[in-house]
C-alpha positions, 0 to 999 in steps of 0.5 A: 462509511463512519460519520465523524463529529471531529475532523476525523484522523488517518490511523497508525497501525502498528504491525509488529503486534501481528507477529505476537500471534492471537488475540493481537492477529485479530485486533490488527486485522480488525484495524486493517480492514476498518482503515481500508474500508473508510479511507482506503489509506493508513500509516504502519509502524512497527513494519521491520524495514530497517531505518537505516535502509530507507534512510539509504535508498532515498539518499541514493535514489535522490543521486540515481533520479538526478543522474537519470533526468526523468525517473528509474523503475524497477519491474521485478525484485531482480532486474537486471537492466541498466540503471544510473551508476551510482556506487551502492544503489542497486544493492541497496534497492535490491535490499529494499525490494525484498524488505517491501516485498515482505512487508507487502505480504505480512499486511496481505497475511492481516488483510487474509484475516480481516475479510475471514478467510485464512492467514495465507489466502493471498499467497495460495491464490494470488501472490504466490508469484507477486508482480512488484514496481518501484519507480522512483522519481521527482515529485513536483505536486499535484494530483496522483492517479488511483494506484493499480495493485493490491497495495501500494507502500510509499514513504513521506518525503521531507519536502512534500505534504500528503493529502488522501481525498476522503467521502469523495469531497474532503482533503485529508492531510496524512501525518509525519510520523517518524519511521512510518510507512503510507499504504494505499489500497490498490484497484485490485484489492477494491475489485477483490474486496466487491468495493469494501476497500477503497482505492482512492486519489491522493495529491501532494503538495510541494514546498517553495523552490524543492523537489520531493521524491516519490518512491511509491512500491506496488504490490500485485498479484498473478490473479486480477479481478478484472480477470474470473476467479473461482469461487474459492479465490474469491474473498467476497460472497455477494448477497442481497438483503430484503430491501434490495441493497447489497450487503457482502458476507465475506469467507472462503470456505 
């Protein structure tokens, strides 16, 4: 982990810079794997979900939480239970479901790169078949658990201020920039990653006499690390150094 003289600052990432092609895939996946790695959190621009259809999911699902009383989830990109009826959000979470989806796997395609295995390693071996959950629900502050999955997209409600731990002893608050997207390391990809990348607790901080909404989405795949995995869906060769402490090498081949 870097040492910082200054306050240190959550990166922006802007994906859009991926689809240029090299060198500009090495550079994003070099800035992916370094966030990762020392926070475990980062914001994304340039990530190609629409404005408008973020804009539209949280006005609806404001209505939809309301209705409800609790919270509604959605467990697969096509569910088909029963939600609370409010004209144009299931159509619009179907919209983002599959925007969040792809944008979950063009920042696997980076994360594929940066521990140098190949653009498509996480979708030939563990997302071919992605599990996906999006809850939506009201957020009252408070400490949030690590999150499950290889990746978990949030946005930054209006009403709440985001805060990440980092080192384990310092709150870092995550800034308000316009059209990004907060991405979480899940505890999926820290046990594919041996614990380069972080899975780390956040906490939110709510203004007087509002509700914010959380609308986290996770990402995750067929193949768990708590489960074998073959060499060759592994991304992290473990090796040890002459002074006994583990370094990792990293490949697929």
């Amino acid at each position: 982990m870097s040492r910082f003289v200054d306050p240190p600052h959550l990166p922006v990432i802007d994906l859009s810079l991926f689809e240029a092609g090299d060198p500009w895939r090495d550079h994003v996946a070099a800035q992916v794997d370094w966030a990762a790695a020392e926070f475990g959190l980062f914001s994304v621009v340039g990530h190609g979900v629409e404005a408008e259809l973020i804009e539209r999911v949280n006005a609806l699902g404001r209505r939809a939480v309301s209705r409800s009383g609790a919270g509604v989830e959605f467990n697969a990109l096509h569910d088909t239970r029963e939600f609370p009826r409010v004209p144009g959000f299931r159509e619009a979470a179907a919209d983002y479901l599959q925007a969040l989806s792809g944008l979950s796997h063009r920042l696997l395609t980076s994360v594929g790169r940066s521990l140098k295995c190949s653009d498509n390693f996480f979708v030939d071996h563990h997302t071919g078949e992605p599990r996906v959950q999006w809850r939506l629900r009201p957020d009252n502050g408070g400490l949030q658990p690590v999150p499950a999955g290889l990746v978990v997209i949030d946005q930054l409600d209006e009403a709440v201020a985001l805060q990440v731990l980092y080192d384990g002893a310092k709150w870092l608050n995550v800034p308000r920039i316009p059209g990004a997207l907060v991405c979480r390391i899940g505890k999926s990809l820290e046990g594919l990653s041996a614990g380069r990348y972080r899975a780390v607790p956040i906490r939110t901080i709510v203004r007087a006499q509002e509700t914010g909404l959380a609308v986290p989405f996770a990402f995750d795949g067929a193949a768990r690390p708590d489960r074998a995995v073959t060499e060759s869906q592994h991304p992290v060769h473990l090796v040890r150094r002459q002074d006994a402490a583990l370094s990792y090498s990293y490949g697929c081949g």
